[in-house]
DSSP file (Angstrom, degrees, kcal/mol; ACC not computed):
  #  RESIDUE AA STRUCTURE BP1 BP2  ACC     N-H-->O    O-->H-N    N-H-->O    O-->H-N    TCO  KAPPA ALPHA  PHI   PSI    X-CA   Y-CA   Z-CA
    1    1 A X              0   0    0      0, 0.0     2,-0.5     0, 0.0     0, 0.0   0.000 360.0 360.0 360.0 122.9  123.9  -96.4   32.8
    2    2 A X        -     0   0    0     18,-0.0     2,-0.4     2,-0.0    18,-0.1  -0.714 360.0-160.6 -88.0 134.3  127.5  -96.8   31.4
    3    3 A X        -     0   0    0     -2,-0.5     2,-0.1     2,-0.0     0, 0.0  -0.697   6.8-171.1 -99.1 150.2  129.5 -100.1   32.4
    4    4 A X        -     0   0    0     -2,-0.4     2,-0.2     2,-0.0    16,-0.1  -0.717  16.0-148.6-132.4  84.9  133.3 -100.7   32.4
    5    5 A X        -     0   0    0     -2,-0.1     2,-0.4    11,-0.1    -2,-0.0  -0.581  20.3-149.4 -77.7 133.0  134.9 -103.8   32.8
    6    6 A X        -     0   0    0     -2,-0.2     2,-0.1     9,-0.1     7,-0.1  -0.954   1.3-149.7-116.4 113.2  138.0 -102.9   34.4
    7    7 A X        -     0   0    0     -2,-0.4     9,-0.2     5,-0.3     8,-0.1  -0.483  40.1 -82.5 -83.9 167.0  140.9 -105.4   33.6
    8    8 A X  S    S+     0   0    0     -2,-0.1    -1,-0.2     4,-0.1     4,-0.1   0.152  90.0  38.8 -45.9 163.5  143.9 -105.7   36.8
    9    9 A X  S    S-     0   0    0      3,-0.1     4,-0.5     2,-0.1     5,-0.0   0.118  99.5 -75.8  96.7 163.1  146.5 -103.3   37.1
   10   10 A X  S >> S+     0   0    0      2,-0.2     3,-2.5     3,-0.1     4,-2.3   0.940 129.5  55.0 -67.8 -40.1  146.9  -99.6   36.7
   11   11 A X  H >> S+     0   0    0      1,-0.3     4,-2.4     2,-0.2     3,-0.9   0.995 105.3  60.4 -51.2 -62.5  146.8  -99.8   32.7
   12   12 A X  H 3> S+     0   0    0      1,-0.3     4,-3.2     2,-0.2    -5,-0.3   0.799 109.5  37.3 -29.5 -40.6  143.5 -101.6   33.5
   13   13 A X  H <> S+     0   0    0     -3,-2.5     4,-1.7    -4,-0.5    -1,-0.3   0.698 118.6  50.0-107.3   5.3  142.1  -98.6   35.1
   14   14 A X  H <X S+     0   0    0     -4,-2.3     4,-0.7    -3,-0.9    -1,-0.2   0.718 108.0  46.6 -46.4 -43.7  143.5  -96.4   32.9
   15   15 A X  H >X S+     0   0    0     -4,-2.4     3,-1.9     2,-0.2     4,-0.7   0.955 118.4  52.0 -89.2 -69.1  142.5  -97.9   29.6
   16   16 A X  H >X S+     0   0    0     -4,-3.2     4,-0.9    -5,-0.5     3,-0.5   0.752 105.4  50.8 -52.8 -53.7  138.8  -98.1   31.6
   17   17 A X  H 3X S+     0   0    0     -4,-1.7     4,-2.6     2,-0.3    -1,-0.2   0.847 108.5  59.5   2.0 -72.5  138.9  -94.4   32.6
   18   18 A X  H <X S+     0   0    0     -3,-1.9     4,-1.2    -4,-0.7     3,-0.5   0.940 110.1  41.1 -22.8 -81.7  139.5  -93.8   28.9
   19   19 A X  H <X S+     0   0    0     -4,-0.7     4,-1.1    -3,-0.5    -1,-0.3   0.444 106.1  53.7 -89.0  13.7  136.9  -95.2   28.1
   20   20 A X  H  X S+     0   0    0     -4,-0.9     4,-1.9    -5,-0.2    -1,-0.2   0.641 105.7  61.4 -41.5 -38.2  134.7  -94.2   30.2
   21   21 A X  H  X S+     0   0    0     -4,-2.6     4,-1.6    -3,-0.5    -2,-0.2   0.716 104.6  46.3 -66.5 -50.9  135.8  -90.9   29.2
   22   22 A X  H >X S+     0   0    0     -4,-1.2     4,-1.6     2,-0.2     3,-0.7   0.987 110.8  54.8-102.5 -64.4  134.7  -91.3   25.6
   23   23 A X  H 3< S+     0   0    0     -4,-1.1    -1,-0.2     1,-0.2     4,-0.2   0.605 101.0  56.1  33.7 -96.3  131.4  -92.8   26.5
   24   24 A X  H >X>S+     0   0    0     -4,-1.9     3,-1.5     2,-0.2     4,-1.4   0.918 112.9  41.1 -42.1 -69.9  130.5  -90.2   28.4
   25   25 A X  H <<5S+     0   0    0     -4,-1.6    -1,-0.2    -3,-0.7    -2,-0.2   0.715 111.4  54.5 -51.6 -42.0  131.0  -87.9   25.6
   26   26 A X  T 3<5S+     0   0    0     -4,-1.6    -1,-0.3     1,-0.2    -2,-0.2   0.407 107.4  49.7 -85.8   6.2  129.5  -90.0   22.9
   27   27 A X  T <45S-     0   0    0     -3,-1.5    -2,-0.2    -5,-0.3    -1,-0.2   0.755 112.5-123.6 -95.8 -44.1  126.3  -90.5   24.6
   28   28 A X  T  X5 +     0   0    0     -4,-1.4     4,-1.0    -5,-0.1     5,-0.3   0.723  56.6 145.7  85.5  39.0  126.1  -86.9   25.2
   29   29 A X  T  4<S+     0   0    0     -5,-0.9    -4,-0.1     1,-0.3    -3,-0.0   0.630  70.9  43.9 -54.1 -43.6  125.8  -86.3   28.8
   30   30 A X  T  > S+     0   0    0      2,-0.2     4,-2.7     1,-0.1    -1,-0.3   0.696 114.5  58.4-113.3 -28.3  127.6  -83.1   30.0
   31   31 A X  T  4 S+     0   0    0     -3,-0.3    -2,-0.2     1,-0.2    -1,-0.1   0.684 115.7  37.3 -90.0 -14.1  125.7  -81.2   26.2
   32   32 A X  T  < S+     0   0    0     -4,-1.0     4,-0.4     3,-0.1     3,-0.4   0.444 110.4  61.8 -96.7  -6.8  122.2  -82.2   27.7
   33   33 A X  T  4 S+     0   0    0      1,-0.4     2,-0.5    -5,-0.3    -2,-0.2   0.966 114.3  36.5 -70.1 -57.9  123.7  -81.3   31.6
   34   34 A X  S  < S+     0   0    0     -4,-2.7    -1,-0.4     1,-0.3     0, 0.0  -0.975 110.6  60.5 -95.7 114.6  124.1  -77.5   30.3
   35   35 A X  S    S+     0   0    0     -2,-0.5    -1,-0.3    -3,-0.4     3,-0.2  -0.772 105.1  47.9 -32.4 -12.8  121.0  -77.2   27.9
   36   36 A X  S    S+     0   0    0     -4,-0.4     3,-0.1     1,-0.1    -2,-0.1  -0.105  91.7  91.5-133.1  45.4  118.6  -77.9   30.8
   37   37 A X  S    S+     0   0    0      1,-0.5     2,-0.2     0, 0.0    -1,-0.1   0.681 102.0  12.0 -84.9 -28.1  120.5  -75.2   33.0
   38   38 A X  S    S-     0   0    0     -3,-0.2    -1,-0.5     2,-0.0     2,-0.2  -0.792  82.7-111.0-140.3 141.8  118.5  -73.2   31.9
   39   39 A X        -     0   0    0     -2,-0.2     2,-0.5    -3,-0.1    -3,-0.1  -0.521  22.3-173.2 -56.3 113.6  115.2  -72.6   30.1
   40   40 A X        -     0   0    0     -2,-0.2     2,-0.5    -5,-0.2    -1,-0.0  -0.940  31.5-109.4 -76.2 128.0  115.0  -71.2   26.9
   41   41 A X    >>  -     0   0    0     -2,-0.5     4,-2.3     1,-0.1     3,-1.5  -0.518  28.1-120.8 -32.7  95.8  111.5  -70.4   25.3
   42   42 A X  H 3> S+     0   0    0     -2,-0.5     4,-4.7     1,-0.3    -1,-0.1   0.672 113.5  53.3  27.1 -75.2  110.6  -72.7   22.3
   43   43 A X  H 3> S+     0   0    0      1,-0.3     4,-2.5     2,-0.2    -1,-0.3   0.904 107.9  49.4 -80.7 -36.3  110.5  -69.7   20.0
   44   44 A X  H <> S+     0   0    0     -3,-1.5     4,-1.7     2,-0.2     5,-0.4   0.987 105.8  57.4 -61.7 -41.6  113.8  -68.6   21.0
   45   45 A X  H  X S+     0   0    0     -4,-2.3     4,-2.7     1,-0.3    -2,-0.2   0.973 110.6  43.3 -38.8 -54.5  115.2  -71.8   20.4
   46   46 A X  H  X S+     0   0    0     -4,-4.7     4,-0.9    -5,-0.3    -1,-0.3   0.954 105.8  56.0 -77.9 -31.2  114.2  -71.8   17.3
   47   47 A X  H  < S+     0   0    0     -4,-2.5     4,-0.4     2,-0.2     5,-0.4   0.962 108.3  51.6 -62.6 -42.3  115.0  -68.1   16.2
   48   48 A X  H >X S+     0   0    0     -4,-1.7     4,-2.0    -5,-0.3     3,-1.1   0.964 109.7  54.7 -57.3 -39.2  118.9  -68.6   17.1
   49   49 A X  H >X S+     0   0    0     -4,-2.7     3,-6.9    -5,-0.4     4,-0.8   0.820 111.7  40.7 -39.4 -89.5  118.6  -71.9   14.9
   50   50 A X  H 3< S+     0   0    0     -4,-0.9     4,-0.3     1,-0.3    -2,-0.2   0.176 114.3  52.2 -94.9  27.7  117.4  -69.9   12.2
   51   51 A X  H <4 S+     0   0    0     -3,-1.1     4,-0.4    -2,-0.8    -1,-0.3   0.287 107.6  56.1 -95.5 -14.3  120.1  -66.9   13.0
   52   52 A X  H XX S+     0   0    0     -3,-6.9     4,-1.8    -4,-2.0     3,-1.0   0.963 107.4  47.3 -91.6 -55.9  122.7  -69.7   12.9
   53   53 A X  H >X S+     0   0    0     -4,-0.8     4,-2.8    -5,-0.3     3,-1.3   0.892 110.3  51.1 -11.5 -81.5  121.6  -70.8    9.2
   54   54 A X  H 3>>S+     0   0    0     -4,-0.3     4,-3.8     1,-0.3     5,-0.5   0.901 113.3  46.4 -37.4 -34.6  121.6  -67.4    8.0
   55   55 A X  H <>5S+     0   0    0     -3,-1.0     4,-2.3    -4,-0.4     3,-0.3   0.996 114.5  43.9 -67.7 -45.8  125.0  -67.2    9.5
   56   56 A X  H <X5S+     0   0    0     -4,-1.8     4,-5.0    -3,-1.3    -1,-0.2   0.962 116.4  49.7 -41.7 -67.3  126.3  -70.6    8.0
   57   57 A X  H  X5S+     0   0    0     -4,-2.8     4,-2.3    -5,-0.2    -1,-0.3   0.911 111.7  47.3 -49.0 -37.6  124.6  -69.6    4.5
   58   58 A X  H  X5S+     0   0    0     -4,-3.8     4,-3.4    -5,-0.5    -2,-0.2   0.973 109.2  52.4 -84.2 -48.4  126.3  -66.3    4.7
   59   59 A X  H  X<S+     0   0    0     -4,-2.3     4,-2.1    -5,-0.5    -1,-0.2   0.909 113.4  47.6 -44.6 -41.2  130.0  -67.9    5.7
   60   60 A X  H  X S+     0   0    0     -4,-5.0     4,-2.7     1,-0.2    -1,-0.2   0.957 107.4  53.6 -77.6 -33.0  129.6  -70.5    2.3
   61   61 A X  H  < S+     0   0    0     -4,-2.3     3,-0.2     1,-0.2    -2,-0.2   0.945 106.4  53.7 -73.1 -18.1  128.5  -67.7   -0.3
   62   62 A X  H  < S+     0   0    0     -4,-3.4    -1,-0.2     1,-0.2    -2,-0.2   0.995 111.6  46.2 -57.4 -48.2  131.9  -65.6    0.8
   63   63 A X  H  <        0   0    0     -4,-2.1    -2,-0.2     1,-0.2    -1,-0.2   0.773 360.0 360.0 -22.9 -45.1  133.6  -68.8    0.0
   64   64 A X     <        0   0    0     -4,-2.7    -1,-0.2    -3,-0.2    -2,-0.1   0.370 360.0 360.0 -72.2 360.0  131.6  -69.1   -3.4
């Protein structure tokens, strides 16, 4: 559970907002929300992993 001590004022719930905001984000909340939206199969998971290597790998040796 994320806490926020919210100091008076608007700034106060601004600032907390804020950081709520980043939180949220760094925890990773909303990237686990849409992965279990739907199922994917194990072995698909892993072949688009090992289509996104290839892809990665192919991107540096045009660089090289």
């Amino acid at each position: 559970m994320i806490i926020i001590e919210v100091q008076g004022g608007k700034d106060g719930l601004e600032k907390a907002l804020k950081k709520f905001k980043r939180k949220f984000e760094k925890i990773g909340i909303t990237k686990e929300l849409r992965r279990r939206k739907e199922f994917t199969k194990p072995s698909v998971e892993r072949r688009n992993e090992i289509k996104k290597a290839k892809w990665r790998q192919h991107k540096l040796d045009e660089l090289q």
